[in-house]
C-alpha positions as CSV (number, residue, x, y, z in Angstrom):
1,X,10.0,-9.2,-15.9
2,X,6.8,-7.1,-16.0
3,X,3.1,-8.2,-14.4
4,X,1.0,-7.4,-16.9
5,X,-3.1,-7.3,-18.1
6,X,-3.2,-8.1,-22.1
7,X,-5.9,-9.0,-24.5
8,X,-5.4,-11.4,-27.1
9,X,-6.3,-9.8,-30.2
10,X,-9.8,-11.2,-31.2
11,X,-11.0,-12.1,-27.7
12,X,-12.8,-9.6,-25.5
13,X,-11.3,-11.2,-22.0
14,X,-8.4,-9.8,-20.3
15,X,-6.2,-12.0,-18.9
16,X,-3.0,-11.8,-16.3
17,X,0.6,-12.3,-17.9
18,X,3.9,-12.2,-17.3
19,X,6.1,-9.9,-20.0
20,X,9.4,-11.6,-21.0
21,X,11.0,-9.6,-23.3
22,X,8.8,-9.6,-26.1
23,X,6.6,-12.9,-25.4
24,X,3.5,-12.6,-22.6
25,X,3.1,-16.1,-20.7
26,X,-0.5,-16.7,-19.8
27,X,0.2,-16.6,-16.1
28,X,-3.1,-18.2,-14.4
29,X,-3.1,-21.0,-17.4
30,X,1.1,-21.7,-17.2
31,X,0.9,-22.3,-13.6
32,X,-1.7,-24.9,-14.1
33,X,0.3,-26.5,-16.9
34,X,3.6,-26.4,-14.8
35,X,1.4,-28.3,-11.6
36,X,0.2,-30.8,-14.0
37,X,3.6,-31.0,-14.8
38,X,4.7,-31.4,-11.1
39,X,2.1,-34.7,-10.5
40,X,-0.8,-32.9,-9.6
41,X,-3.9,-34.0,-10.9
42,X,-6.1,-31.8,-13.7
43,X,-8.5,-30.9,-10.9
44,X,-6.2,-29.9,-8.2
45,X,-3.7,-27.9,-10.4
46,X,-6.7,-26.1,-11.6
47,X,-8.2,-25.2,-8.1
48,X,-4.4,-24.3,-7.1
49,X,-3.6,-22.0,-9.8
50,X,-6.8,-20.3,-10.2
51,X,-6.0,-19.8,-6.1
52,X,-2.9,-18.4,-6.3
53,X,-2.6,-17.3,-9.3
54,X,-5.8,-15.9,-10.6
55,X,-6.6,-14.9,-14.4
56,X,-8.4,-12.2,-13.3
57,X,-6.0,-9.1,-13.1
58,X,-7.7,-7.4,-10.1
59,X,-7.4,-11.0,-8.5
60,X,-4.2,-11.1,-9.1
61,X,-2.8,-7.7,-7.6
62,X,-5.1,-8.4,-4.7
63,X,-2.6,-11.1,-3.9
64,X,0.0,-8.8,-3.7
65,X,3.5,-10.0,-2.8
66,X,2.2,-13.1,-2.2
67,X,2.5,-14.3,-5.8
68,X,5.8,-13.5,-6.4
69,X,8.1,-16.6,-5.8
70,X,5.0,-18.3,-7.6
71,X,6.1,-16.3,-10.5
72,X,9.7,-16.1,-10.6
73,X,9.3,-20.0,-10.3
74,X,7.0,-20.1,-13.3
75,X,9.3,-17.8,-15.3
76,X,12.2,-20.4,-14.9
77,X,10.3,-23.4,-15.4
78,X,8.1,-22.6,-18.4
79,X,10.3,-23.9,-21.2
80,X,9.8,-27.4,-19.7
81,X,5.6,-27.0,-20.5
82,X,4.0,-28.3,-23.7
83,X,1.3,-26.8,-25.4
84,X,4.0,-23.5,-25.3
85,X,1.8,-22.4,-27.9
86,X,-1.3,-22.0,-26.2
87,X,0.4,-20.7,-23.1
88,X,2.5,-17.8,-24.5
89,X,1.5,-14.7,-27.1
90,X,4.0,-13.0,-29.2
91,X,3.6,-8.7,-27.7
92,X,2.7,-7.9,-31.2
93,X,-0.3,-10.3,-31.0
94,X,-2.0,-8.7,-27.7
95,X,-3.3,-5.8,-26.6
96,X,-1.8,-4.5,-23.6
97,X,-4.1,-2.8,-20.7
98,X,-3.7,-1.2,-17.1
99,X,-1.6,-3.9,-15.0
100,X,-3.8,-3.0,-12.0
101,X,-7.4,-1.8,-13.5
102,X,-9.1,-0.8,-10.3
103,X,-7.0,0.5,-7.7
104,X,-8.4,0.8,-4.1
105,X,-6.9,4.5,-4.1
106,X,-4.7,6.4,-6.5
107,X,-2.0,8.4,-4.4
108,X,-0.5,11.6,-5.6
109,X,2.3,13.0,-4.1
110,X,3.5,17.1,-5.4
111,X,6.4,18.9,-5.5
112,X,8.7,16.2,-5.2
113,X,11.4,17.0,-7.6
114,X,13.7,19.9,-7.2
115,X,13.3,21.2,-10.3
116,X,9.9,21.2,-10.4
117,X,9.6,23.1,-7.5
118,X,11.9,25.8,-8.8
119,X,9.5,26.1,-12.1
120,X,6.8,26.5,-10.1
121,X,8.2,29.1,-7.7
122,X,7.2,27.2,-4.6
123,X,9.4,26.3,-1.8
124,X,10.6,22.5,-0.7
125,X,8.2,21.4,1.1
126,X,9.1,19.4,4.5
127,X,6.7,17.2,4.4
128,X,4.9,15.1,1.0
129,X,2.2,17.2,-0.5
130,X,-0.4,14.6,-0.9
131,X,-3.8,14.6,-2.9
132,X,-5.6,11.7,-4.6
133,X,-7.3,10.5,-8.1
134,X,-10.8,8.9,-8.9
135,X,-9.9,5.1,-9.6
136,X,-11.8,5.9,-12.7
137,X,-9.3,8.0,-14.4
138,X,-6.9,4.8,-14.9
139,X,-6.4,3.9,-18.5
140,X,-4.3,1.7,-20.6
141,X,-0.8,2.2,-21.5
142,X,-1.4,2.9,-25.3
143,X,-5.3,3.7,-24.7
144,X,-5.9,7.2,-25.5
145,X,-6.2,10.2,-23.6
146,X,-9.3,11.7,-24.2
147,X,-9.6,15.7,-24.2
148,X,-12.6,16.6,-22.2
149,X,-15.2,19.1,-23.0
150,X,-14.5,21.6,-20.2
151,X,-11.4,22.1,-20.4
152,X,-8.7,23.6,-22.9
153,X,-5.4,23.4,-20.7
154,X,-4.7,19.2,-20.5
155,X,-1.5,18.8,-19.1
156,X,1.6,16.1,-19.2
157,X,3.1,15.0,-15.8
158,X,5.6,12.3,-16.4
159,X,5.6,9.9,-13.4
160,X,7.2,6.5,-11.3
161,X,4.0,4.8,-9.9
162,X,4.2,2.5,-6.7
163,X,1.4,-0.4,-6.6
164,X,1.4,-1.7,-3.4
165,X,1.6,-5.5,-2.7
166,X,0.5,-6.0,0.9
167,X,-1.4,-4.3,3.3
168,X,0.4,-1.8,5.8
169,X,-0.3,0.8,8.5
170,X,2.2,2.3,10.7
171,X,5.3,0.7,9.2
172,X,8.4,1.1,11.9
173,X,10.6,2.3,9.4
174,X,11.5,3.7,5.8
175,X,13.9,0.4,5.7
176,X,11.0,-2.1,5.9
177,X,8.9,0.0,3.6
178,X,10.1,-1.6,0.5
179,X,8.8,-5.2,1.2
180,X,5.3,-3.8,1.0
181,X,6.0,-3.0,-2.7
182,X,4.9,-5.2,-5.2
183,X,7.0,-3.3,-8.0
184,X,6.5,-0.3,-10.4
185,X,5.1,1.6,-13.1
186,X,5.1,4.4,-15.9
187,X,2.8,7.1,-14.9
188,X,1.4,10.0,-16.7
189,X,-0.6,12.4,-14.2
190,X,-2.8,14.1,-16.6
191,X,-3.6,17.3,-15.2
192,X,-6.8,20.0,-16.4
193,X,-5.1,23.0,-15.8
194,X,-8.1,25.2,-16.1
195,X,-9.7,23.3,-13.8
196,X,-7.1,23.2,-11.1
197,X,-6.2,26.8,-11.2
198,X,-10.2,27.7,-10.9
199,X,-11.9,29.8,-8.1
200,X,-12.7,28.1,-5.9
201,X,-10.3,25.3,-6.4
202,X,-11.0,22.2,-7.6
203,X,-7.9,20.1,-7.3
204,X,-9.3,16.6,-7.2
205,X,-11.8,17.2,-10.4
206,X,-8.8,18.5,-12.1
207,X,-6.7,15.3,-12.0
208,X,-9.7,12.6,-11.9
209,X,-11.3,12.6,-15.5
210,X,-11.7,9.7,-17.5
211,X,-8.2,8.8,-19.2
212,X,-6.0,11.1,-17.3
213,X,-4.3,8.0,-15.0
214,X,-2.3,6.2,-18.2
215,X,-0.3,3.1,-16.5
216,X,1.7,0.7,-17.2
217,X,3.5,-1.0,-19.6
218,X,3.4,-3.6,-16.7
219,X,4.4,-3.9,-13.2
220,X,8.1,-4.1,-12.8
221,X,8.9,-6.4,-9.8
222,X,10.5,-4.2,-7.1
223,X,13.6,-6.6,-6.6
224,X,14.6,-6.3,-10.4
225,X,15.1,-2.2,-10.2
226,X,16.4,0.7,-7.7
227,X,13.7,2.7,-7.6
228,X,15.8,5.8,-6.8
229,X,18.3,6.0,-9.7
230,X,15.9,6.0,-12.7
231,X,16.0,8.4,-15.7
232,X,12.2,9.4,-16.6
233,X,11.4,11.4,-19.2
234,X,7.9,12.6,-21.1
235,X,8.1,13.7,-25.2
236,X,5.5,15.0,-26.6
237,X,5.2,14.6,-30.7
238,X,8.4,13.2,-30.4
239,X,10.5,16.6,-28.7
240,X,11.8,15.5,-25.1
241,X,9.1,17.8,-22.8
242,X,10.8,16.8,-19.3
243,X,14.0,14.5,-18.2
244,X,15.1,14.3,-14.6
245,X,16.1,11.3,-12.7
246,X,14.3,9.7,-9.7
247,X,17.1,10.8,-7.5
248,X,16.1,14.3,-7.3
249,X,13.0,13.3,-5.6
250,X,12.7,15.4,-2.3
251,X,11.0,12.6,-0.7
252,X,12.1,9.0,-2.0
253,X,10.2,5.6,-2.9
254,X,10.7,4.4,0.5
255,X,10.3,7.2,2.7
256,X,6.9,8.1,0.5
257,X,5.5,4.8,1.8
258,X,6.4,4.8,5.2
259,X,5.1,8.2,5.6
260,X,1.8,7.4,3.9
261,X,1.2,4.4,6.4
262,X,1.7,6.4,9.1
263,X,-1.9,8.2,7.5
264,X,-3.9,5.7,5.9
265,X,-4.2,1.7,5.8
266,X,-2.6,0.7,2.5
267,X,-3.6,-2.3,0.6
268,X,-2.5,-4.3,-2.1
269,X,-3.4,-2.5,-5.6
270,X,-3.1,1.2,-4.1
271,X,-1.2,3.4,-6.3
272,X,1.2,5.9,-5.4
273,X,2.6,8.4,-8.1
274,X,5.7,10.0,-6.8
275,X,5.7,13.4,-8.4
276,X,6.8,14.8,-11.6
277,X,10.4,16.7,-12.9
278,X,10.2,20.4,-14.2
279,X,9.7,20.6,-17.8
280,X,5.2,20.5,-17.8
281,X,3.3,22.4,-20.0
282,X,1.4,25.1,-18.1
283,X,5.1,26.3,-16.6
284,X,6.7,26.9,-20.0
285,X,6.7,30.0,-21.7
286,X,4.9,30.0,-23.8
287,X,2.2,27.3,-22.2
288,X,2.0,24.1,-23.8
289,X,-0.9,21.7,-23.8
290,X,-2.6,18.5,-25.2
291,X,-4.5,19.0,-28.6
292,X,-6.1,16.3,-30.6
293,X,-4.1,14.1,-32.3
294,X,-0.8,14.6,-30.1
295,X,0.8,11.7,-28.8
296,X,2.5,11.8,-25.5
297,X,5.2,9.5,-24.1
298,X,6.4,9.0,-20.6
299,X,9.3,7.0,-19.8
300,X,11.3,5.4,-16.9
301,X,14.3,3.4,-17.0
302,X,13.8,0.1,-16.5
303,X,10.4,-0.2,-16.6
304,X,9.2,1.0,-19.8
305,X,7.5,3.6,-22.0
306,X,3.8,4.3,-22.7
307,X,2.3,6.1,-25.4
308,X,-1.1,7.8,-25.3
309,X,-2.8,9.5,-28.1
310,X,-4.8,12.8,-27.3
311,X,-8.4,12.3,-28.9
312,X,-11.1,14.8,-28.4
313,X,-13.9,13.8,-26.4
């Protein structure tokens, strides 16, 4: 079960949906049917639903944990609708888009996985290495990635993404982090090499051009997966680039939270990407990077692939 932002093919709106295997239930428009359903009248169900469940995708992840019995209620109960038709897409009719299209902050966290570190000759660090990405560097999980102009070292980083589903500071504990999770993600932290490695640094610019946050397919509900036993994997053209497992994470789903709310205020939408296994281009020998018509995977058990063509710019 997978939040996600689609498209109908032919419309230009995107709306909020639920993925259930391979159908996408209108989520904002099912709830409305199923409260119609339930006795309440046209004008109430539509205040209701457009309430708590909005159609707006950023409306939607701004509720945060909030919606989730709403949803798990829906997914049960929407056989009993009629009108199915209007209310549910086949996958292969929509276009799927970033499950959370404007994030309040994009989190990264380095050198979390062992071998990662060892590839890049740096020592495990006691504490999470934390940057950020511009907002406007999230794209679509089959949008492409597009190559830009300045630099000719684009880089893979396979990835788990945390969105966050309720707003925390100063949690207690690394045990009550996870009900401040609204679920998960693919990830693919695009990297401009040449731009990172430059004199004098530029870290942030490296990692915040347009395209280089690809998300989704959805947003896996964080009851329905343990975060810290996933394979994840990139390929590029098809040849497997990195596989690890999110156990090797130095610093794990839960403990990453908790120590970023002891920071910063985090709020429902933020984005945390958790780090990335050994196996990325600029550390192989000889280098590897992104060139036009490439297309890069990244995947994590349980919650899905995306798939990203490189384009030039």
């Amino acid at each position: 079960m997978k939040i996600v932002a689609f498209r109908p093919k032919g419309l230009r709106k995107v709306i909020s949906g639920l993925m259930l295997d391979n159908l996408i239930l209108n989520l904002n428009a099912s709830f409305e049917a199923l409260l119609k359903y339930e006795g309440f009248s046209e004008l109430e169900a539509k205040i209701k639903a457009g309430r708590e469940l909005p159609e707006n995708p950023n409306k939607l992840i701004a509720k945060g944990v909030k919606t989730k019995i709403i949803i798990r209620k829906l997914a049960s109960k929407y056989k009993l609708l009629s009108n199915l038709d209007k209310l549910i897409f086949n996958l292969k009719s929509v276009e799927l888009k970033a499950p959370v299209p404007k994030p309040g902050k994009i989190i990264g966290v380095g050198l979390n996985y062992l071998d990662h570190i060892k590839e890049a000759g740096r020592k495990i660090p006691s504490e999470p290495i934390v940057f950020s990405k511009a907002p406007t560097s999230i794209t679509g999980p089959y949008d492409p990635i597009i190559l830009p102009r300045i630099s000719n070292q684009v880089d893979y980083e396979a990835e788990l993404a945390i969105v966050i589903g309720a707003k925390c500071k100063n949690i207690k504990s690394e045990n009550e982090a996870e009900k401040y999770i609204l679920g998960y993600m693919a990830a693919n932290d695009v990297t401009a090499r040449d731009i990172e490695f430059k004199e004098p640094i530029r870290f942030f610019s490296s990692k915040s051009l347009d395209t280089f946050c690809p998300i989704g397919p959805g947003i896996t509900l964080a009851e329905d997966v343990n975060p810290n036993n996933l394979t994840i994997m990139s390929k590029l053209n098809g040849e497997v680039m990195q596989k690890s497992n999110t156990k090797n994470m130095v610093f794990n789903v839960r403990k990453l939270v908790y120590l970023l709310s002891q920071d910063m205020t985090l709020e429902p939408g933020d984005i945390i990407l958790t780090g990335t296994p050994g196996g990325v281009g600029f550390a192989r020998d000889p280098p590897i990077f992104l060139k036009p018509n490439d297309i890069i995977e990244v995947y994590v058990e349980k919650i899905g692939c995306i798939r990203n063509q490189v384009v030039k710019q």
